[in-house]
C-alpha positions in Angstrom: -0.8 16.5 16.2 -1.3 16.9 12.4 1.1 19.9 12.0 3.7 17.9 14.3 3.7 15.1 12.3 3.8 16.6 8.6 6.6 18.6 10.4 8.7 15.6 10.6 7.4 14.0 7.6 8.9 17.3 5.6 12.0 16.9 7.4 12.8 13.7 7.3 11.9 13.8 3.2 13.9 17.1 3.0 16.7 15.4 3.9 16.4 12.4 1.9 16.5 14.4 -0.9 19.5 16.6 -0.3 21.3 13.1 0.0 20.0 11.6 -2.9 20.3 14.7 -5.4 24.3 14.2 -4.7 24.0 11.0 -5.0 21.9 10.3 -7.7 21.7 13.2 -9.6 25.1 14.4 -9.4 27.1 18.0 -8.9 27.5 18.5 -12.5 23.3 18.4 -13.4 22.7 20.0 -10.4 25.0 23.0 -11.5 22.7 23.0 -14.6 20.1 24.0 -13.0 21.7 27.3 -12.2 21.1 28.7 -15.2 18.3 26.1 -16.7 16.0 25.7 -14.2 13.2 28.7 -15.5 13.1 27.4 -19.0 12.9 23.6 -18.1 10.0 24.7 -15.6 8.6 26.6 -18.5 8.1 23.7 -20.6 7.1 21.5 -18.0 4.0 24.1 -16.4 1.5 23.2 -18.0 1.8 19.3 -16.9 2.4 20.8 -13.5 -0.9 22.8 -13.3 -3.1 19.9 -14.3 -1.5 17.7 -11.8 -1.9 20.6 -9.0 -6.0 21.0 -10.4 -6.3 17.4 -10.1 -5.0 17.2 -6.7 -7.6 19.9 -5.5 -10.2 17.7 -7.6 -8.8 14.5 -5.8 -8.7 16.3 -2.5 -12.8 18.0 -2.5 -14.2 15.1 -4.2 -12.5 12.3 -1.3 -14.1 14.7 1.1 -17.2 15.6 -0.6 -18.1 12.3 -2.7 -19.5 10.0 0.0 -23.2 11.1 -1.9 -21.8 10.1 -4.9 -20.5 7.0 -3.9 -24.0 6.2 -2.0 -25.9 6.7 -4.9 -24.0 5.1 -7.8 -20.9 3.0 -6.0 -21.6 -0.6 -5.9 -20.5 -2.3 -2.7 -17.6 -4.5 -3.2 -16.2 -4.9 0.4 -17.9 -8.8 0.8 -16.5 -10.0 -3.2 -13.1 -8.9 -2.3 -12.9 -10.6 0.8 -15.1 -13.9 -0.7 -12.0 -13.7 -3.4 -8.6 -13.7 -1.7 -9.9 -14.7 1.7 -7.7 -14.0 5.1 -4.1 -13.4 2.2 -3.1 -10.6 3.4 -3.0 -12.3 7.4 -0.3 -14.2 5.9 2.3 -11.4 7.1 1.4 -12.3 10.4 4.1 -14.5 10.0 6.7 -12.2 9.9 5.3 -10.2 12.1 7.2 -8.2 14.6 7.2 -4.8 16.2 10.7 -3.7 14.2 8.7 -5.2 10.9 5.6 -3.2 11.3 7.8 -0.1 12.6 9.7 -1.1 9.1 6.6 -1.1 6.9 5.1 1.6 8.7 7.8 4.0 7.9 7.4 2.9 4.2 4.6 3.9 4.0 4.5 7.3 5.4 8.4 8.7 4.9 9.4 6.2 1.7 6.4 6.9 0.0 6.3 10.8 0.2 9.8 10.7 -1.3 9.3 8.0 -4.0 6.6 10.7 -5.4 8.9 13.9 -4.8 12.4 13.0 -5.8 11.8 11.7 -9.7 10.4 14.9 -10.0 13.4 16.9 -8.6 15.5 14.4 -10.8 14.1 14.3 -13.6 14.2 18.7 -14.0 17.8 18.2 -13.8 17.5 16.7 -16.9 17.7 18.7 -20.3 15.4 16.9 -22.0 11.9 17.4 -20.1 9.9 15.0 -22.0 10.2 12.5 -19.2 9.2 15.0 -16.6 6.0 16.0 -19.0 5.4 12.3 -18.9 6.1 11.2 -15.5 3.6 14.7 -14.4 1.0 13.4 -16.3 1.2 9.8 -15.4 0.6 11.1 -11.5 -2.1 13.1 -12.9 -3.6 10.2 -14.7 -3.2 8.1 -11.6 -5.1 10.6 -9.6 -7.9 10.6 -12.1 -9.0 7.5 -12.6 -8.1 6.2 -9.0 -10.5 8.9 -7.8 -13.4 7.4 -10.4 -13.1 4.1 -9.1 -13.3 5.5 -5.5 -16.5 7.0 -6.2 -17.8 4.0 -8.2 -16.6 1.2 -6.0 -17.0 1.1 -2.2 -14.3 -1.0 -0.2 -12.8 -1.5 3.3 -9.5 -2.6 3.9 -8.8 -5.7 5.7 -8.0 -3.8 8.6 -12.0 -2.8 9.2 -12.7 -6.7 8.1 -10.4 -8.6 10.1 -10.1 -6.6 12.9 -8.5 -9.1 15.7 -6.4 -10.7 13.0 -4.8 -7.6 12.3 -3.4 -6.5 16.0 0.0 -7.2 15.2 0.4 -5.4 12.1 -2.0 -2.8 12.4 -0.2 0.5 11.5 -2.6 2.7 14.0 -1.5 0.4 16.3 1.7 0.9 16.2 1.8 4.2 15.4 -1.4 5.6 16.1 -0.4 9.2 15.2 -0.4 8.7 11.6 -4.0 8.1 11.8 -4.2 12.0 11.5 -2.4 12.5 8.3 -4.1 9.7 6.6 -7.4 10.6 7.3 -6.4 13.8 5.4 -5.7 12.4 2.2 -7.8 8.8 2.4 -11.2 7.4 3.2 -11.2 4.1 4.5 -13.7 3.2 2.2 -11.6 3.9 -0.6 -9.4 1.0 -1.2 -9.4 0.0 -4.8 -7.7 0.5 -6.3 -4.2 1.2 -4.3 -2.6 4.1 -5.3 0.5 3.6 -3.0 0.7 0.9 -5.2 -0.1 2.6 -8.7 2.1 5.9 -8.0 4.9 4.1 -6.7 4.6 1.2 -9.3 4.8 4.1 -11.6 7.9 5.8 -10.2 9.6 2.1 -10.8 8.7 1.9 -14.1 10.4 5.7 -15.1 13.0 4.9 -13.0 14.0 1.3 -15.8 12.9 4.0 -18.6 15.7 6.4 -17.2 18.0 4.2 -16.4 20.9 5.1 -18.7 20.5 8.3 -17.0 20.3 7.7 -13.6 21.5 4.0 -13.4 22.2 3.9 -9.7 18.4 5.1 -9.5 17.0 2.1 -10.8 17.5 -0.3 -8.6 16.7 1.8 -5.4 13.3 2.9 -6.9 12.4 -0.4 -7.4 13.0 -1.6 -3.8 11.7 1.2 -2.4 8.5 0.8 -4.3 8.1 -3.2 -3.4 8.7 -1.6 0.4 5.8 0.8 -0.2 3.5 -1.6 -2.1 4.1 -4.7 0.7 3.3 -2.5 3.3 -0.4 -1.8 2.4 -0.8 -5.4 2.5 1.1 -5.9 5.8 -0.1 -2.9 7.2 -4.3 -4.4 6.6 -4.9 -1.0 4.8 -5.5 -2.8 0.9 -6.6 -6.5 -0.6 -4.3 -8.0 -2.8 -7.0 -7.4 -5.2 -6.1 -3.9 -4.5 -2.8 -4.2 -4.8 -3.3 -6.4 -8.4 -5.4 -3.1 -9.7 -2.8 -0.6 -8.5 0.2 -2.1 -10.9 -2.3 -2.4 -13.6 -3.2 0.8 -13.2 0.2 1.9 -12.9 0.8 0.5 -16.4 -2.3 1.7 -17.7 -0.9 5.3 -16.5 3.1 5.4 -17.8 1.6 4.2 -21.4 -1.2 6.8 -21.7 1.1 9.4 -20.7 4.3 8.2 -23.2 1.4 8.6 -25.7 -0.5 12.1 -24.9 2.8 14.1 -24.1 4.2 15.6 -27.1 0.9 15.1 -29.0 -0.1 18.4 -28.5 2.1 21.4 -27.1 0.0 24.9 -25.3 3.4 26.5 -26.0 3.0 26.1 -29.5 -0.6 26.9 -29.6 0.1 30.2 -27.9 3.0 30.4 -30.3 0.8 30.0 -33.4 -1.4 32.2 -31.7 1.1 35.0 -31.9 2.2 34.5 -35.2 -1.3 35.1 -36.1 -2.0 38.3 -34.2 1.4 39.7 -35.9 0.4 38.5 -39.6 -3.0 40.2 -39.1 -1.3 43.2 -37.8 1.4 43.3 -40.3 -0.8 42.3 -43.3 -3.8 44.0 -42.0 -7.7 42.8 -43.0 -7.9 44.0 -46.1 -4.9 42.4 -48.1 -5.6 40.7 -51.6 -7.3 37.3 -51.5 -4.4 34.6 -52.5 -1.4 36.7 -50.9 -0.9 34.0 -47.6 -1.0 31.4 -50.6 -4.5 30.0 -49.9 
């Protein structure tokens, strides 16, 4: 059941990517790419290594941490619920089997792309300072979202409320995606909400780019609401959650605008070089004062 549905997860996102790179990117910087694409990548490897590390780090420690969390997390399950009460039942309201199909979907299919296609976008742009940036911002996400889900132990409302949830339930509804999120999530792993965070985060590059991709802007930001109301909707995240996952996002875009650019491996390993060839050239034993020291 897991291979069937990352099999239509992959396609449905494959194709909403072939749409939206005409659409939003455009023929003339995808034609770029032809002959950019392997020094753009270049630049941008070593941000894409540490997010792939952090991933595997992200991906052993979710399934591997529950002694951590035992021994140092502190049980916040009660305080969140004591704090926002029965908010999130409030989408009962609205609640009907093409709404939780609606939110569903968002949060399965229309989060998977929010997180690939900036990426894809963003290399079709010369300048890869924003890809460094938006690389390291996931990566940063990732990081700190996986310390507090060591540190602080939370159910959803969905293990809480149980019978006020029915109607929204997203197992419910569609109980086959209980297989692919039990891959990548422990339900005691709530806060902070990194639907929230990552997608908050994809909305935030998407207003930095907008002179770029203008038509972009708008689009990311409605598909992230759609991704961060549905883990309310859905009963998978507090509000509290939800509140921590935009900070977070914040927290994320500003560290990373700082730290990219602030050091370069491709000039290390540049200045590297250039060393190894002075010292070959010059050789050990050249007078004291020659390099102007």
């Amino acid at each position: 059941m897991l291979a069937q549905v990352l099999t239509r997860v992959a396609l449905v996102v494959a194709l909403a990517l072939a749409v939206s790179l005409v659409v939003f990117v455009g023929r003339e910087r995808l034609a770029s790419l032809r002959t950019e694409w392997q020094p753009r990548l270049r630049q941008s490897a070593p941000a894409f290594a540490l997010l792939v590390v952090i991933l595997g780090l992200n991906r052993i420690m979710r399934q591997d941490g529950y002694d951590i969390s035992q021994a140092y997390g502190i049980h916040m399950t009660e305080v969140f619920y004591s704090l926002e009460g029965d908010f999130v039942l409030l989408f009962r309201s609205i609640a009907t089997p093409e709404v939780t199909t609606f939110f569903s979907v968002a949060y399965v299919y229309v989060y998977a792309f929010v997180l690939i296609f900036p990426v894809v976008a963003y290399v079709a742009l010369s300048n890869t300072v924003v890809l460094r940036q938006l690389l390291t911002a996931y990566s940063l996400n990732y990081v700190i979202g996986l310390v507090f889900y060591l540190l602080v132990i939370a159910y959803g409302p969905r293990n809480v409320m149980i019978e006020g949830m029915d109607a929204t339930h997203l197992y419910y509804a569609s109980p086959e995606y209980i297989h692919l999120t039990t891959e990548v999530n422990q339900n005691r792993n709530v806060f902070p909400s990194l639907h929230t965070s990552l997608s908050a985060t994809v909305a935030i590059f998407a207003y930095m780019t907008r002179d770029q991709y203008r038509a972009w802007f708008p689009v990311a930001v409605g598909l992230a609401t759609s991704v961060i109301i549905s883990t309310m909707y859905l009963g998978i995240h507090w509000a509290i959650d939800v509140v921590a996952g935009l900070v977070l996002a914040v927290v994320c875009v500003v560290l990373a605008k700082r730290l990219v650019g602030r050091w370069s491996l491709s000039a290390v390993f540049e200045r590297v070089r250039a060393g190894d060839h002075t010292e070959s050239v010059s050789g050990p034993d050249r007078e004291q004062g020659e390099d102007g020291v």
